[in-house]
mmCIF file of the N, C-alpha and C atoms, coordinates in Angstrom:
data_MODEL
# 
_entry.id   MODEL 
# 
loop_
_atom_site.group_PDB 
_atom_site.id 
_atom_site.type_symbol 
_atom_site.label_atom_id 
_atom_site.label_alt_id 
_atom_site.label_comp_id 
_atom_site.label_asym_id 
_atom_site.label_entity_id 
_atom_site.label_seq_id 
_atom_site.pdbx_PDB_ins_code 
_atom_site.Cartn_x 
_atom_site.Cartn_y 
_atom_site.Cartn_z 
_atom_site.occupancy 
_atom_site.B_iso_or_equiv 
_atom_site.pdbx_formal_charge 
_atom_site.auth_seq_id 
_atom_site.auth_comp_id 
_atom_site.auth_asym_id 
_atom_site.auth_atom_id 
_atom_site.pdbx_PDB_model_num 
ATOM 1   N N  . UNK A 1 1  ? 0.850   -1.175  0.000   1.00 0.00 ? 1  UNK A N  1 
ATOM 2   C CA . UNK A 1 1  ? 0.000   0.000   0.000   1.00 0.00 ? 1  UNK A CA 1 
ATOM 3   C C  . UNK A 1 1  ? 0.889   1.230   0.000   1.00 0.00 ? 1  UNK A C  1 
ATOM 4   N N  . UNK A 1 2  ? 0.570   1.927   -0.559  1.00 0.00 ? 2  UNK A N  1 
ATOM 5   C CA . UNK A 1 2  ? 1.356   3.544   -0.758  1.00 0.00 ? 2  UNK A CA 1 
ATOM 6   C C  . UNK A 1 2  ? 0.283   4.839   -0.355  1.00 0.00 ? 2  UNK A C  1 
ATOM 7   N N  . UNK A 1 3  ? 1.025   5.470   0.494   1.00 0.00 ? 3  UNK A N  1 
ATOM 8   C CA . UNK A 1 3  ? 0.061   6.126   0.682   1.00 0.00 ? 3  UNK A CA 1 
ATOM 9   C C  . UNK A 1 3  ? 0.931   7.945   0.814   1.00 0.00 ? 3  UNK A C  1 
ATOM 10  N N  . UNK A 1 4  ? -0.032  9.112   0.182   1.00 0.00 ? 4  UNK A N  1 
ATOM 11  C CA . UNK A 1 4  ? 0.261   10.283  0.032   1.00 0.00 ? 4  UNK A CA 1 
ATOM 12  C C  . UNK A 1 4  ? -0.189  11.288  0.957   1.00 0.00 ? 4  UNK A C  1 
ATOM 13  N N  . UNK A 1 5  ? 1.285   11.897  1.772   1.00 0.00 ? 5  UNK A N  1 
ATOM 14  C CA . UNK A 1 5  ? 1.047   12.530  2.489   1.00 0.00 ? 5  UNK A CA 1 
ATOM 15  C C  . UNK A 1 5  ? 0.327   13.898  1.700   1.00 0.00 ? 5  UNK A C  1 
ATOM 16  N N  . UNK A 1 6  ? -1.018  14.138  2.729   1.00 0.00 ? 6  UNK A N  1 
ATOM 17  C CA . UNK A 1 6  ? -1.899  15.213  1.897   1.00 0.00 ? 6  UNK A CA 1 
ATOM 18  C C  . UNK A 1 6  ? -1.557  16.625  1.789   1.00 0.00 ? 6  UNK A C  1 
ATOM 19  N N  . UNK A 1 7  ? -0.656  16.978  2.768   1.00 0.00 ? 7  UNK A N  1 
ATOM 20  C CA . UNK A 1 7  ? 0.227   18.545  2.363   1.00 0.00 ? 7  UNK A CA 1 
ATOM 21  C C  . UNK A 1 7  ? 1.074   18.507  1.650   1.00 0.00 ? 7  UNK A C  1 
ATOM 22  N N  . UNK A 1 8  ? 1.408   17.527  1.379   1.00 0.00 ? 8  UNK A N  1 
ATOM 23  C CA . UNK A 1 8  ? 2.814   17.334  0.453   1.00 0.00 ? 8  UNK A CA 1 
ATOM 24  C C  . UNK A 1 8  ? 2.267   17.466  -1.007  1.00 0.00 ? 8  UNK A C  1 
ATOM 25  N N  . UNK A 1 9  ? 0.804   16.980  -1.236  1.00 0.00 ? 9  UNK A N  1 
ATOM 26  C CA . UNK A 1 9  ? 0.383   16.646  -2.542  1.00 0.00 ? 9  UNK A CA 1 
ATOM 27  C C  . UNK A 1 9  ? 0.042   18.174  -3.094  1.00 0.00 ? 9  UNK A C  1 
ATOM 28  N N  . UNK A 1 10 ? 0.259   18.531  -4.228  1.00 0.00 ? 10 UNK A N  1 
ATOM 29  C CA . UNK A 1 10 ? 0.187   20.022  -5.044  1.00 0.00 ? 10 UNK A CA 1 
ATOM 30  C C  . UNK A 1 10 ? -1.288  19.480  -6.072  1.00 0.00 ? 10 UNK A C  1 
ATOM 31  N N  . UNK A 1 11 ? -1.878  18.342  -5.474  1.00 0.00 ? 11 UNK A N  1 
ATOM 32  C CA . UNK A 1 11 ? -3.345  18.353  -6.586  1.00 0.00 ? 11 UNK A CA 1 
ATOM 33  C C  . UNK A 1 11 ? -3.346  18.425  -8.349  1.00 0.00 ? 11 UNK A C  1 
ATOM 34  N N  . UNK A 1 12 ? -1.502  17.807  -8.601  1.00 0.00 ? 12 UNK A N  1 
ATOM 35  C CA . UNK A 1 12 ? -1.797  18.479  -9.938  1.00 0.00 ? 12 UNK A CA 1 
ATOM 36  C C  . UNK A 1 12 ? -2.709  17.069  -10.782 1.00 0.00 ? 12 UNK A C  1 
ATOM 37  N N  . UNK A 1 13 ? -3.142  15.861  -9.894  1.00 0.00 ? 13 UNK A N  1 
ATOM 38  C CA . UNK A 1 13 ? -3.537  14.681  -10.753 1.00 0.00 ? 13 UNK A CA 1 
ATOM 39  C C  . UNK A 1 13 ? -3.279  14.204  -11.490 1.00 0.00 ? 13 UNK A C  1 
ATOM 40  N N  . UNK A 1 14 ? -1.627  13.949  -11.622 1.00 0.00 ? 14 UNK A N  1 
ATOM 41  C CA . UNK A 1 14 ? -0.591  13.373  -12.776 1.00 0.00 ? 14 UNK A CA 1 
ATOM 42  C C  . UNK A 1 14 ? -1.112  11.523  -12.448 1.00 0.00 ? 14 UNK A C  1 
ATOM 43  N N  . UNK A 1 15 ? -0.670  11.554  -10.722 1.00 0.00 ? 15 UNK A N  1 
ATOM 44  C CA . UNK A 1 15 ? -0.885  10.139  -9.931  1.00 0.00 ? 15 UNK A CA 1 
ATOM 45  C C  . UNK A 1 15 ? -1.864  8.985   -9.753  1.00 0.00 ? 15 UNK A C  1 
ATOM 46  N N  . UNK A 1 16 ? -3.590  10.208  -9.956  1.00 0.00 ? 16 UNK A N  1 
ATOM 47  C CA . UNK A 1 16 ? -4.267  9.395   -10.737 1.00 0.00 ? 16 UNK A CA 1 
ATOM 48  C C  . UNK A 1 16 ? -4.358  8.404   -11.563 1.00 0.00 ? 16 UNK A C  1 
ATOM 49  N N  . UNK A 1 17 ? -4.452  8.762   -12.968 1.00 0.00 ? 17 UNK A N  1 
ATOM 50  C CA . UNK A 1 17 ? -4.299  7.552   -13.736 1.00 0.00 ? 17 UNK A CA 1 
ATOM 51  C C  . UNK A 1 17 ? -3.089  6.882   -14.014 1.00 0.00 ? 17 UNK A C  1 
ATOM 52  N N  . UNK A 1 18 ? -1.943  7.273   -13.197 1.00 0.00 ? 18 UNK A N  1 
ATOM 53  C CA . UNK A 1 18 ? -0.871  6.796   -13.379 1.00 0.00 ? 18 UNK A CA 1 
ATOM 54  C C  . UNK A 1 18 ? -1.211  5.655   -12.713 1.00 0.00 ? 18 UNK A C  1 
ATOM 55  N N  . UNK A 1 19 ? -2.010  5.130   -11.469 1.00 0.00 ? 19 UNK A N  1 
ATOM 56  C CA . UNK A 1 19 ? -1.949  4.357   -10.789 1.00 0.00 ? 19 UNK A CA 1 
ATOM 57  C C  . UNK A 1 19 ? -2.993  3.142   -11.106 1.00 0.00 ? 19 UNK A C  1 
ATOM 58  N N  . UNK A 1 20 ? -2.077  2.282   -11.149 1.00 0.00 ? 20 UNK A N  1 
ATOM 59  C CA . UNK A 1 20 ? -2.619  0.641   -12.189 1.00 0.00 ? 20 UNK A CA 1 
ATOM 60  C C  . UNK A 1 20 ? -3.713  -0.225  -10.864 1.00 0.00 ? 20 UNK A C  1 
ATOM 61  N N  . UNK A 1 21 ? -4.375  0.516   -9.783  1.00 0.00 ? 21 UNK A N  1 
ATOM 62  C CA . UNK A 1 21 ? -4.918  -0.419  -9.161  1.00 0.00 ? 21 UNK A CA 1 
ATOM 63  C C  . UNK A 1 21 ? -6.280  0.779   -8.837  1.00 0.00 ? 21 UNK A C  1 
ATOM 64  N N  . UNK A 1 22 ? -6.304  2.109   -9.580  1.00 0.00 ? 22 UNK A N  1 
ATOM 65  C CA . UNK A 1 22 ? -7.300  2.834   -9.778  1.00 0.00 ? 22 UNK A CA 1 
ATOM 66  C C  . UNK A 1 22 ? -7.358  3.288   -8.516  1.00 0.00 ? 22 UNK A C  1 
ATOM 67  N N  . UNK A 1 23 ? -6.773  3.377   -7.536  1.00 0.00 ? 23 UNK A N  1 
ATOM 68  C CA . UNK A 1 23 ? -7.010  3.386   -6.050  1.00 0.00 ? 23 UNK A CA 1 
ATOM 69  C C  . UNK A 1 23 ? -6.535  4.915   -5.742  1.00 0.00 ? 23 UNK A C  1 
ATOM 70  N N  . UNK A 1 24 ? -5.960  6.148   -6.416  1.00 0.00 ? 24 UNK A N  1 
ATOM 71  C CA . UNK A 1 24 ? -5.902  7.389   -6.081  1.00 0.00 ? 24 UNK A CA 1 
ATOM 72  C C  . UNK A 1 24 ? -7.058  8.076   -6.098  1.00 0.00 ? 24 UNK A C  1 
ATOM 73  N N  . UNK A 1 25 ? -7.627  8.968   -5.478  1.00 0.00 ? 25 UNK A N  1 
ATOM 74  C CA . UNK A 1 25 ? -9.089  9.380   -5.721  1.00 0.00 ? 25 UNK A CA 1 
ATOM 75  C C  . UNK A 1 25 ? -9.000  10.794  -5.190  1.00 0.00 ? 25 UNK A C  1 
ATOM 76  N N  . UNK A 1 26 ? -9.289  11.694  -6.303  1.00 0.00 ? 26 UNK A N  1 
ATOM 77  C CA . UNK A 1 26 ? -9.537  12.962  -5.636  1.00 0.00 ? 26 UNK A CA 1 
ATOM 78  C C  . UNK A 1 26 ? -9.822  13.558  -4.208  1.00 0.00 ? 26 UNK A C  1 
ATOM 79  N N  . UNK A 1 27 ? -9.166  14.420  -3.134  1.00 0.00 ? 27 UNK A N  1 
ATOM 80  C CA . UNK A 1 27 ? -9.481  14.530  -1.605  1.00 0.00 ? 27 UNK A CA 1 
ATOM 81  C C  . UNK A 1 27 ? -11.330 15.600  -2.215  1.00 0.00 ? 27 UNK A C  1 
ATOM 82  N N  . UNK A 1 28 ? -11.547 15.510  -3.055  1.00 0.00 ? 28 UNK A N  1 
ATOM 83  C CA . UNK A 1 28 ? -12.847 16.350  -3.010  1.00 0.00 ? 28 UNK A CA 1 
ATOM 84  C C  . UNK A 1 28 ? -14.054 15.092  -3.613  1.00 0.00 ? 28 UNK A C  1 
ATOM 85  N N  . UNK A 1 29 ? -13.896 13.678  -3.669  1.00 0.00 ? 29 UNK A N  1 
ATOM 86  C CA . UNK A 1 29 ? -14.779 13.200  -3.831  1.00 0.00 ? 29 UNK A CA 1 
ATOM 87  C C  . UNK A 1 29 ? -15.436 12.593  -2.214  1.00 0.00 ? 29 UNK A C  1 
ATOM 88  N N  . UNK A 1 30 ? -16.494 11.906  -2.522  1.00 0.00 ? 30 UNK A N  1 
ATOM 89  C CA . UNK A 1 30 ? -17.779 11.802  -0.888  1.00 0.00 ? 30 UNK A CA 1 
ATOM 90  C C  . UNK A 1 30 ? -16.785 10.949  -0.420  1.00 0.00 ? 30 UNK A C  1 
ATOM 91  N N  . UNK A 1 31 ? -16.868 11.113  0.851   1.00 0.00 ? 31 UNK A N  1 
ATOM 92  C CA . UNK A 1 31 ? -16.136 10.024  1.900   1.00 0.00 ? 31 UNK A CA 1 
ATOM 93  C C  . UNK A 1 31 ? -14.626 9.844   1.813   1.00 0.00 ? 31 UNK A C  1 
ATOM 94  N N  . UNK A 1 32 ? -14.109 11.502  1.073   1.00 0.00 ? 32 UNK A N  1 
ATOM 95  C CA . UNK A 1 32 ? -12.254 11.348  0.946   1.00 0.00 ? 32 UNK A CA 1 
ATOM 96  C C  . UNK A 1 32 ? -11.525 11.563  2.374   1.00 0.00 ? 32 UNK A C  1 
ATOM 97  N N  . UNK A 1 33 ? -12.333 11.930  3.377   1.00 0.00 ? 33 UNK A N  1 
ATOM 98  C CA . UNK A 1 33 ? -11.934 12.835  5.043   1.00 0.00 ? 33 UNK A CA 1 
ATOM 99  C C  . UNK A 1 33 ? -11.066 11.595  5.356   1.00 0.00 ? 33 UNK A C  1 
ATOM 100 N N  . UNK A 1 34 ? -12.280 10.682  5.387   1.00 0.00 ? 34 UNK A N  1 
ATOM 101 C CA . UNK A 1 34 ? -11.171 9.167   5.947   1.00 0.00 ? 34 UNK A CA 1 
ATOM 102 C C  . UNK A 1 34 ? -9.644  9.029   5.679   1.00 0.00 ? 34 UNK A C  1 
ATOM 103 N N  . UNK A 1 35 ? -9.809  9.006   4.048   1.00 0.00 ? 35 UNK A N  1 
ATOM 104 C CA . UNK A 1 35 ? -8.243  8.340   3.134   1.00 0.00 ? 35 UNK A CA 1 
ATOM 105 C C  . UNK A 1 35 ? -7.711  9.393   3.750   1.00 0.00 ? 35 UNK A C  1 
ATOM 106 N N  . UNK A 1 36 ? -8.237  10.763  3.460   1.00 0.00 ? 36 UNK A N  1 
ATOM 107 C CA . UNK A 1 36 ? -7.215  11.810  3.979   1.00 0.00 ? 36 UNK A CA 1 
ATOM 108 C C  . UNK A 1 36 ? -6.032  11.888  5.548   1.00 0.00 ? 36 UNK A C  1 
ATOM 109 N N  . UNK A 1 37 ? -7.526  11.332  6.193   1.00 0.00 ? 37 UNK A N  1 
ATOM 110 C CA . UNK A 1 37 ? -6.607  11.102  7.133   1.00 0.00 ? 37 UNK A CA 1 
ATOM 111 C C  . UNK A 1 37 ? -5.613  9.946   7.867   1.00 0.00 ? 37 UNK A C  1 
ATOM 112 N N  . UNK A 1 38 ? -6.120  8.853   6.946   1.00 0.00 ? 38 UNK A N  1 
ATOM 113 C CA . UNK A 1 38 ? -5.320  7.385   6.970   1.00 0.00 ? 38 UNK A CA 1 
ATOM 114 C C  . UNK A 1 38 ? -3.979  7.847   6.087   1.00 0.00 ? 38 UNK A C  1 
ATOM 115 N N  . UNK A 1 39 ? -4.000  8.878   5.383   1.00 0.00 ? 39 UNK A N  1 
ATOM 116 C CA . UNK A 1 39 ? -2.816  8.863   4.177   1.00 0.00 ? 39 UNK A CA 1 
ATOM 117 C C  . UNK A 1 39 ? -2.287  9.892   5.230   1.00 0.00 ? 39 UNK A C  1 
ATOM 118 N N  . UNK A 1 40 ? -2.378  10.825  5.983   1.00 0.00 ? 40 UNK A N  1 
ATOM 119 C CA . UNK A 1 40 ? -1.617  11.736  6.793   1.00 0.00 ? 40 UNK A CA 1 
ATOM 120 C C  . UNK A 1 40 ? -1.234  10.735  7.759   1.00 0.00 ? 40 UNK A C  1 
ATOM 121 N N  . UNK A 1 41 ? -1.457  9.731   8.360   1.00 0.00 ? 41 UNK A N  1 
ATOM 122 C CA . UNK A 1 41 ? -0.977  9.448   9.235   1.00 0.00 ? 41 UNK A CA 1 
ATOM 123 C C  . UNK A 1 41 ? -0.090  8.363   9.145   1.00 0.00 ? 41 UNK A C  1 
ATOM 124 N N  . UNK A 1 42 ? -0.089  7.486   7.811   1.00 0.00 ? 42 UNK A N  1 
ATOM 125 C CA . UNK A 1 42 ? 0.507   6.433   7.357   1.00 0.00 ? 42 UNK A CA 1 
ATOM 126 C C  . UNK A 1 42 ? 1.524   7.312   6.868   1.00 0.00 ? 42 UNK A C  1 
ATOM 127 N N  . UNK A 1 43 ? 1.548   8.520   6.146   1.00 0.00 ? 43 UNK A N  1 
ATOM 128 C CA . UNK A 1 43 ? 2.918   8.780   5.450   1.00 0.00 ? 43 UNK A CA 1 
ATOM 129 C C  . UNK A 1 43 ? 3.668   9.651   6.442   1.00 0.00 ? 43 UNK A C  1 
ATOM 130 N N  . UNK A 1 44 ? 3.512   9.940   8.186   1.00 0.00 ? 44 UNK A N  1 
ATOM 131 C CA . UNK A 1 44 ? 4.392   10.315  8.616   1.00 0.00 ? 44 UNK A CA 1 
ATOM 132 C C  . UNK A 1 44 ? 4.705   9.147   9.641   1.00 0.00 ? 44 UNK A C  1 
ATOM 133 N N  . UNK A 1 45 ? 4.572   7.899   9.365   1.00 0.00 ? 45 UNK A N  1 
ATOM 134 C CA . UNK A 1 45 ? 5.175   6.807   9.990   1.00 0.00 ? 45 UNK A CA 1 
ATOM 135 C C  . UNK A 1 45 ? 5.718   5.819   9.351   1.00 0.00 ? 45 UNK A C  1 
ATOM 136 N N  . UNK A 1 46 ? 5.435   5.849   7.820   1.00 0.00 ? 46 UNK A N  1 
ATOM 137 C CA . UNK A 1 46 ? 6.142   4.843   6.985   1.00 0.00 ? 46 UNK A CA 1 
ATOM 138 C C  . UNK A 1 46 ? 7.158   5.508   6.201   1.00 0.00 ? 46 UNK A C  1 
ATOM 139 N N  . UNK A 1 47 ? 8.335   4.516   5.958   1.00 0.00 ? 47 UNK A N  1 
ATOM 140 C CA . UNK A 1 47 ? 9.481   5.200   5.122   1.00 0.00 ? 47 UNK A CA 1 
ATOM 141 C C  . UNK A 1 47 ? 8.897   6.173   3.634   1.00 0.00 ? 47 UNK A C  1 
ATOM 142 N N  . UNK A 1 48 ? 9.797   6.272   3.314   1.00 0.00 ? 48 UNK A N  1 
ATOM 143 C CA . UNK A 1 48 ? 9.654   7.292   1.679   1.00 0.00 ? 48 UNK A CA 1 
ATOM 144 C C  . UNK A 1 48 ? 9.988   6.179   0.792   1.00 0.00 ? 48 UNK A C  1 
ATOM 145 N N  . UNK A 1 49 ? 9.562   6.054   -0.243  1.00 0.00 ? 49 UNK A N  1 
ATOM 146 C CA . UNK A 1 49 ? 9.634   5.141   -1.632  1.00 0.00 ? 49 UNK A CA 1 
ATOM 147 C C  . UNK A 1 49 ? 10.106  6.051   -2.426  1.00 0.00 ? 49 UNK A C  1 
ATOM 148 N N  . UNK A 1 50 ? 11.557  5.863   -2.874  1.00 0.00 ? 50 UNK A N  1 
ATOM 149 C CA . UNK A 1 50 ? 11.569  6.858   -4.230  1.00 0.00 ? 50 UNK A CA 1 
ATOM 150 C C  . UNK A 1 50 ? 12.401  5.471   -5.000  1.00 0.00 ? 50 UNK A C  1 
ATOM 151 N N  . UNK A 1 51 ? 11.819  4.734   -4.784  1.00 0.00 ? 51 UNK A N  1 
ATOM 152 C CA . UNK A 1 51 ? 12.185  3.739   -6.399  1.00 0.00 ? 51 UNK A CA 1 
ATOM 153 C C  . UNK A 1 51 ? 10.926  2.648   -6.778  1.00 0.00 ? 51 UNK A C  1 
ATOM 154 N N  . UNK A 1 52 ? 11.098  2.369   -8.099  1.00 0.00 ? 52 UNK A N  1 
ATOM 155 C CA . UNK A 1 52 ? 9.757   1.903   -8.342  1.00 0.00 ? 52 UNK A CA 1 
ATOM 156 C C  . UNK A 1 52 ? 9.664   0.537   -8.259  1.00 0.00 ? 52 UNK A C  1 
ATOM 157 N N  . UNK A 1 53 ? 8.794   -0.153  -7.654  1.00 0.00 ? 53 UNK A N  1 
ATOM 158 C CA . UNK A 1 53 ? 9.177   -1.329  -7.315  1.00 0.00 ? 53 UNK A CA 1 
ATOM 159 C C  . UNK A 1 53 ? 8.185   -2.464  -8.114  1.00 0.00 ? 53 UNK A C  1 
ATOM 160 N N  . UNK A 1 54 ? 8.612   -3.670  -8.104  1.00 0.00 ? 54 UNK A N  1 
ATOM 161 C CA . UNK A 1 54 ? 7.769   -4.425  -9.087  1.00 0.00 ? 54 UNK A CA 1 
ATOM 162 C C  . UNK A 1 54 ? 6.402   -5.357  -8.044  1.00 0.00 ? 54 UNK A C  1 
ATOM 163 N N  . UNK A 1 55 ? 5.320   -5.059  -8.961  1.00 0.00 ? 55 UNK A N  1 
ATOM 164 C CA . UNK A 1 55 ? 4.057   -5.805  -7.983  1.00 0.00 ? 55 UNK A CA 1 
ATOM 165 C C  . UNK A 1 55 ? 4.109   -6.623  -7.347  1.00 0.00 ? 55 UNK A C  1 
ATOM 166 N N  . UNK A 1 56 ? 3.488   -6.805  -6.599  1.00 0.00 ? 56 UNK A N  1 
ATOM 167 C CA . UNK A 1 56 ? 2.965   -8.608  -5.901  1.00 0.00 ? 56 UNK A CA 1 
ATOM 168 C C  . UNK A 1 56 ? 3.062   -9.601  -6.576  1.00 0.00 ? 56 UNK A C  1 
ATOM 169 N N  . UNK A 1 57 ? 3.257   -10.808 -6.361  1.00 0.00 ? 57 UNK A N  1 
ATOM 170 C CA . UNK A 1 57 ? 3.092   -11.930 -7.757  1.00 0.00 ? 57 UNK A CA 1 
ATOM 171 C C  . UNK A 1 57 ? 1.607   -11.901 -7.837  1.00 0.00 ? 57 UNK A C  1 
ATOM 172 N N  . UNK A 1 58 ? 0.991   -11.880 -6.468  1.00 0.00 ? 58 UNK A N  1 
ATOM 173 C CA . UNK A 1 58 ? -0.669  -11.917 -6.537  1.00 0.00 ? 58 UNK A CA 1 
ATOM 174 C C  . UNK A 1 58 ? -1.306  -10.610 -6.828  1.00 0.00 ? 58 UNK A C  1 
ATOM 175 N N  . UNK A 1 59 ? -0.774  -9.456  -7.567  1.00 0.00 ? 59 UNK A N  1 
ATOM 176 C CA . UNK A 1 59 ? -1.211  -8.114  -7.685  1.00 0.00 ? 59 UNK A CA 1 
ATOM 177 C C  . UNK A 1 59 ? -2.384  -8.383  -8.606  1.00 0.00 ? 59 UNK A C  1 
ATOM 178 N N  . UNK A 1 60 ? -2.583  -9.318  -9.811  1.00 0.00 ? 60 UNK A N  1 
ATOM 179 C CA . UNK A 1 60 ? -3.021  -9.150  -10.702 1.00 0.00 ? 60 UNK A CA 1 
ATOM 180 C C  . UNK A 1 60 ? -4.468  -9.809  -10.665 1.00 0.00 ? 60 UNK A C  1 
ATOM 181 N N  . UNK A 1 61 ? -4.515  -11.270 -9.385  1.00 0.00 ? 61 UNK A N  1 
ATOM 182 C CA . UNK A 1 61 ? -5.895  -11.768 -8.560  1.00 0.00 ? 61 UNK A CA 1 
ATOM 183 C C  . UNK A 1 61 ? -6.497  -10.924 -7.704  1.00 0.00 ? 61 UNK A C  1 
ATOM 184 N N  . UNK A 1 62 ? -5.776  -9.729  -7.019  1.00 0.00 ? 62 UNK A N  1 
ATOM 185 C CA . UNK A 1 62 ? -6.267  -9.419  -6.271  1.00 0.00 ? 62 UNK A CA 1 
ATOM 186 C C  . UNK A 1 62 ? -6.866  -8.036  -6.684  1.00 0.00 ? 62 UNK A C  1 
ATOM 187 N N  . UNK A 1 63 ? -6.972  -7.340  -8.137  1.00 0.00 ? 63 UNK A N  1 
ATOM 188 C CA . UNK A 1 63 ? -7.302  -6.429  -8.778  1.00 0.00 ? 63 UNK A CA 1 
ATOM 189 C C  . UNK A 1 63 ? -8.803  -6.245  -8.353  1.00 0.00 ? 63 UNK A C  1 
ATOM 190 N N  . UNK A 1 64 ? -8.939  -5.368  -7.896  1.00 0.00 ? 64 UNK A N  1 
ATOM 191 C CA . UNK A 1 64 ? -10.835 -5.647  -7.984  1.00 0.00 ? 64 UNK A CA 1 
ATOM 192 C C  . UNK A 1 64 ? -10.999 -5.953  -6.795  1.00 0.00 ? 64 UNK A C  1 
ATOM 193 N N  . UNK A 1 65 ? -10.521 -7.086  -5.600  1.00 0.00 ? 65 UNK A N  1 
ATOM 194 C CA . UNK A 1 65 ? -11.370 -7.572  -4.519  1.00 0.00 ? 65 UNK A CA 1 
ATOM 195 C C  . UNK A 1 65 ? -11.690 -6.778  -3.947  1.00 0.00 ? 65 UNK A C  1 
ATOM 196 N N  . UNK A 1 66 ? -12.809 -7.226  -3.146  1.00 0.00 ? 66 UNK A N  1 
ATOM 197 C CA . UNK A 1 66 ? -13.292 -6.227  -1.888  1.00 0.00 ? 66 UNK A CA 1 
ATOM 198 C C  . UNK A 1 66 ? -12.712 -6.873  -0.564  1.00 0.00 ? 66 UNK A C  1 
ATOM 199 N N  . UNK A 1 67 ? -12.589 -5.733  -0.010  1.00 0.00 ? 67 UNK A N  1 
ATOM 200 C CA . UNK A 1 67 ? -12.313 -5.966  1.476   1.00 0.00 ? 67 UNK A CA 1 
ATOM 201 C C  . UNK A 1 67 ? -11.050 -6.279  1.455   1.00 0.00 ? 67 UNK A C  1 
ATOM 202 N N  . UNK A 1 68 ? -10.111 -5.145  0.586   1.00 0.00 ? 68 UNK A N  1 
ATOM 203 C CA . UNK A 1 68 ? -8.852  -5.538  1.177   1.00 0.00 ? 68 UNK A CA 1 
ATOM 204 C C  . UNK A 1 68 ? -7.895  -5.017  2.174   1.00 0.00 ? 68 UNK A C  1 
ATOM 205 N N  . UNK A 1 69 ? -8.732  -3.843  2.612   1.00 0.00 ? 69 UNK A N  1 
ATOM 206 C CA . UNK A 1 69 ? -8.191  -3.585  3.734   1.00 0.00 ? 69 UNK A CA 1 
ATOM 207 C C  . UNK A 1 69 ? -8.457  -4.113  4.837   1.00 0.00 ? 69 UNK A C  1 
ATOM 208 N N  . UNK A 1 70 ? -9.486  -4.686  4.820   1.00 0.00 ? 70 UNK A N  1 
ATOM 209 C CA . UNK A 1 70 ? -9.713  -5.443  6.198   1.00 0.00 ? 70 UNK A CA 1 
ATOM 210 C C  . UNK A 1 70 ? -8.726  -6.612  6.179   1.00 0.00 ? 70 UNK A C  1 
ATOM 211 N N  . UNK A 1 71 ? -8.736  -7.259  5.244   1.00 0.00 ? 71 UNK A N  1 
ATOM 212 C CA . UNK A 1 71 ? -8.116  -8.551  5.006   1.00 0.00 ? 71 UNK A CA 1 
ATOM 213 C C  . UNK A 1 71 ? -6.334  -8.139  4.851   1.00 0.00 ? 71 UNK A C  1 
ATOM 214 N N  . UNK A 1 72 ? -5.554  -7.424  4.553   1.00 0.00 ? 72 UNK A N  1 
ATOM 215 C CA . UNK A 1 72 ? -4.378  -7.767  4.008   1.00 0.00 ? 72 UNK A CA 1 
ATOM 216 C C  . UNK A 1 72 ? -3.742  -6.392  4.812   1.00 0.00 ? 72 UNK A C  1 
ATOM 217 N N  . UNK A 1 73 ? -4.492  -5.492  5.444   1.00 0.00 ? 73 UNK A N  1 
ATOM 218 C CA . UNK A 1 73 ? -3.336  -3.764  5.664   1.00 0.00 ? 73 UNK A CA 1 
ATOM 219 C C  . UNK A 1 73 ? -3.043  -4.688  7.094   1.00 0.00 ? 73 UNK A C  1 
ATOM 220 N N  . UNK A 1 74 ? -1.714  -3.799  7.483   1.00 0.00 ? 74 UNK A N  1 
ATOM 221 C CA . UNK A 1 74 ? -0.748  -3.642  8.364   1.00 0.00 ? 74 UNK A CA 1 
ATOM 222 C C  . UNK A 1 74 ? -0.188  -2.507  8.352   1.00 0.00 ? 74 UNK A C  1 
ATOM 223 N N  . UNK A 1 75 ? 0.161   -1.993  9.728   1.00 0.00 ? 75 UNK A N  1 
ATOM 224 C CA . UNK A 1 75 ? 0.200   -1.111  9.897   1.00 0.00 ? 75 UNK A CA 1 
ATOM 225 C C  . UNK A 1 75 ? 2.042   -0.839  10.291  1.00 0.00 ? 75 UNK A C  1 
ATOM 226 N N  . UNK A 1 76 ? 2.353   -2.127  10.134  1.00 0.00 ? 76 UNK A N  1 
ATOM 227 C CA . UNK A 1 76 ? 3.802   -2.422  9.924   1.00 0.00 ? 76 UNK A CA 1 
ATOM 228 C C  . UNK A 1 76 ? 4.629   -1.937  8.614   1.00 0.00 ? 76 UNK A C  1 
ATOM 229 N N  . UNK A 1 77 ? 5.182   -0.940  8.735   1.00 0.00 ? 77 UNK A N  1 
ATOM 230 C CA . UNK A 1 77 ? 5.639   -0.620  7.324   1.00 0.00 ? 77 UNK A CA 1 
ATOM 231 C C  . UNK A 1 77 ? 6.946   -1.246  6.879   1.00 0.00 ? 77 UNK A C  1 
ATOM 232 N N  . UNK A 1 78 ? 6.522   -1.195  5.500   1.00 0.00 ? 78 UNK A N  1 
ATOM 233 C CA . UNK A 1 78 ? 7.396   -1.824  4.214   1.00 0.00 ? 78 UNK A CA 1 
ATOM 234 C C  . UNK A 1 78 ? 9.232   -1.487  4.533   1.00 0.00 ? 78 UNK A C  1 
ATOM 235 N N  . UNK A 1 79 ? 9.921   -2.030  3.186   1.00 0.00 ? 79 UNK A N  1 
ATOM 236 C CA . UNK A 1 79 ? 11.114  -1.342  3.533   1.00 0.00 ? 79 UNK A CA 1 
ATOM 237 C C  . UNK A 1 79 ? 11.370  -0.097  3.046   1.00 0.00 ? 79 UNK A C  1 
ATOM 238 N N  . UNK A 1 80 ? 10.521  0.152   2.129   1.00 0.00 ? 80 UNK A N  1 
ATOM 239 C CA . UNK A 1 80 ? 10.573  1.920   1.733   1.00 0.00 ? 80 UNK A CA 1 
ATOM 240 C C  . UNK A 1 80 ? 11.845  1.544   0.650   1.00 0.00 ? 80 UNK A C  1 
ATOM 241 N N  . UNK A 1 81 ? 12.625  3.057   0.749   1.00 0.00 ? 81 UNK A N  1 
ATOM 242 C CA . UNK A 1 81 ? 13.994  2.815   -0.501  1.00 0.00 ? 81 UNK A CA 1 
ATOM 243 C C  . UNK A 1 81 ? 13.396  3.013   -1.827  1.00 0.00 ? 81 UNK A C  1 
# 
C-alpha cells in the first residue's frame, strides 16, 4: 500500500491515472476525510519510496477484490527505498 502525504500533494492529478490499481481518488470526492486522514498518518510513519518497485506476484488476482483492507493492511511498514 502507498500512501500520500496530503500537504505534500500540489493536486496536480498526474498520480491518478498513473496508478494501475485505480485506487488514487480525488481529496474532493464523498467520503475522501477518511483516506485523507489514513494517508496523513501512514505517510508520517512509513518510510519514503523513491524507487519503483515491481508488484505482488498476486497483484493481478487481487485487482478488484473487496475488502482488502480489512483482510491484508498492516500497519507495519514496508522497507521503503
Amino acid at each position: 500500500m502507498l500512501v500520500i502525504h496530503p500537504d505534500e500533494c500540489i493536486d496536480c492529478g498526474v498520480c491518478e491515472p498513473e496508478c494501475p490499481a485505480d485506487a488514487i481518488k480525488p481529496d474532493t470526492d464523498p467520503g475522501a476525510d477518511e483516506w485523507v486522514d489514513f494517508n496523513r498518518k501512514y505517510s508520517e510513519l512509513w518510510p519514503v519510496i523513491i524507487t519503483r518497485k515491481d508488484p505482488l506476484p498476486e497483484a493481478e488476482e487481487r485487482d478488484g477484490e473487496e475488502g482488502k483492507l480489512e483482510k491484508y493492511f498492516s500497519e507495519a511498514p514496508g522497507e521503503g527505498g
